[in-house]
C-alpha positions in Angstrom: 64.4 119.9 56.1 65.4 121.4 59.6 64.2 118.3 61.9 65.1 120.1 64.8 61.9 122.2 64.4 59.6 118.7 63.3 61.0 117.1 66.9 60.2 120.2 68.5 56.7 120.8 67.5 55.8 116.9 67.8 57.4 116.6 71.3 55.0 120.0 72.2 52.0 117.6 70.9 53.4 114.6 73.1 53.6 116.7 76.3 49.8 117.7 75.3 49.1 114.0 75.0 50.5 113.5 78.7 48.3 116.8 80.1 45.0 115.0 78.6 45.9 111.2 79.5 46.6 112.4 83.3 43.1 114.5 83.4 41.1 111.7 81.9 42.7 109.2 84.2 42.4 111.5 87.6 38.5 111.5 86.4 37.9 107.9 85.0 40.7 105.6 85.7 42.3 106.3 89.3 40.8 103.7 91.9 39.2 101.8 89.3 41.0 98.2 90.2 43.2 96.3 87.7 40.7 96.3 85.1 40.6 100.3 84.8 44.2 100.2 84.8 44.5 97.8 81.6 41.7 100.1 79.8 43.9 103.4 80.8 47.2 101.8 79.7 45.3 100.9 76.1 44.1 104.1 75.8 48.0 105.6 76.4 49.0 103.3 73.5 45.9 104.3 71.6 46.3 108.2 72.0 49.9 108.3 70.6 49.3 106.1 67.7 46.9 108.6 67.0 49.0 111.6 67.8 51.7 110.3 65.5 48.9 109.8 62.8 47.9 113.6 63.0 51.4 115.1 63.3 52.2 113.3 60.2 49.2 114.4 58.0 49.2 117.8 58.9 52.8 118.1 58.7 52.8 116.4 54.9 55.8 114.0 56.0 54.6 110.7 55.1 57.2 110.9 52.6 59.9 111.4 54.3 61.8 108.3 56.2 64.0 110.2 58.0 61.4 112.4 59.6 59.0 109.4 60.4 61.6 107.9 62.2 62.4 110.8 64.4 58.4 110.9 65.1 58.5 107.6 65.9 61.2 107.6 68.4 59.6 110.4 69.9 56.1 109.0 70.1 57.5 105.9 71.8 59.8 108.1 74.2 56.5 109.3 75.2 54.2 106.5 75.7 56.9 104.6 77.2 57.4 106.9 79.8 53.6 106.9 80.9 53.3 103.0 80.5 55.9 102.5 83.4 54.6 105.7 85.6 51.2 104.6 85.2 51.9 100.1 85.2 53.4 101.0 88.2 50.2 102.1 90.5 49.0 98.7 89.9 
């Protein structure tokens, strides 16, 4: 299996991710005090897992260990990234 195509198409659906968690948090989650904040930083977490969940059906990969882990790593690259930009406006 070429994974070099697997990491490019699931790092495409990250950067989607990141496009829909910055719209939803510029209309529900900017301004909205500590509390807000927690919610939006659960629903980061939240949108990934579920990402990683799709990619992996559609994909048929759940077989594969080599090609979960590479999802994986990417997924957390990912949600990493917008847990410190976004824990950091608090």
């Amino acid at each position: 299996m070429d994974y070099s195509i697997l990491e490019n198409d699931f790092d495409c659906a990250c950067n989607d991710v990141v496009e829909t968690l910055s719209k939803q948090y510029k209309s529900g989650y900017s301004g909205g005090g500590p509390g807000k904040l927690e919610a939006f930083l659960d629903l980061i977490k939240t949108s990934f897992e579920k990402a990683e969940a799709v990619f992996i059906e559609s994909a048929k990969i759940a077989g594969d260990p080599e090609a979960l882990r590479r999802i994986r790593q990417i997924a957390r690259k990912h949600a990493k990234k917008c847990l410190e930009s976004y824990g950091k406006i608090a």
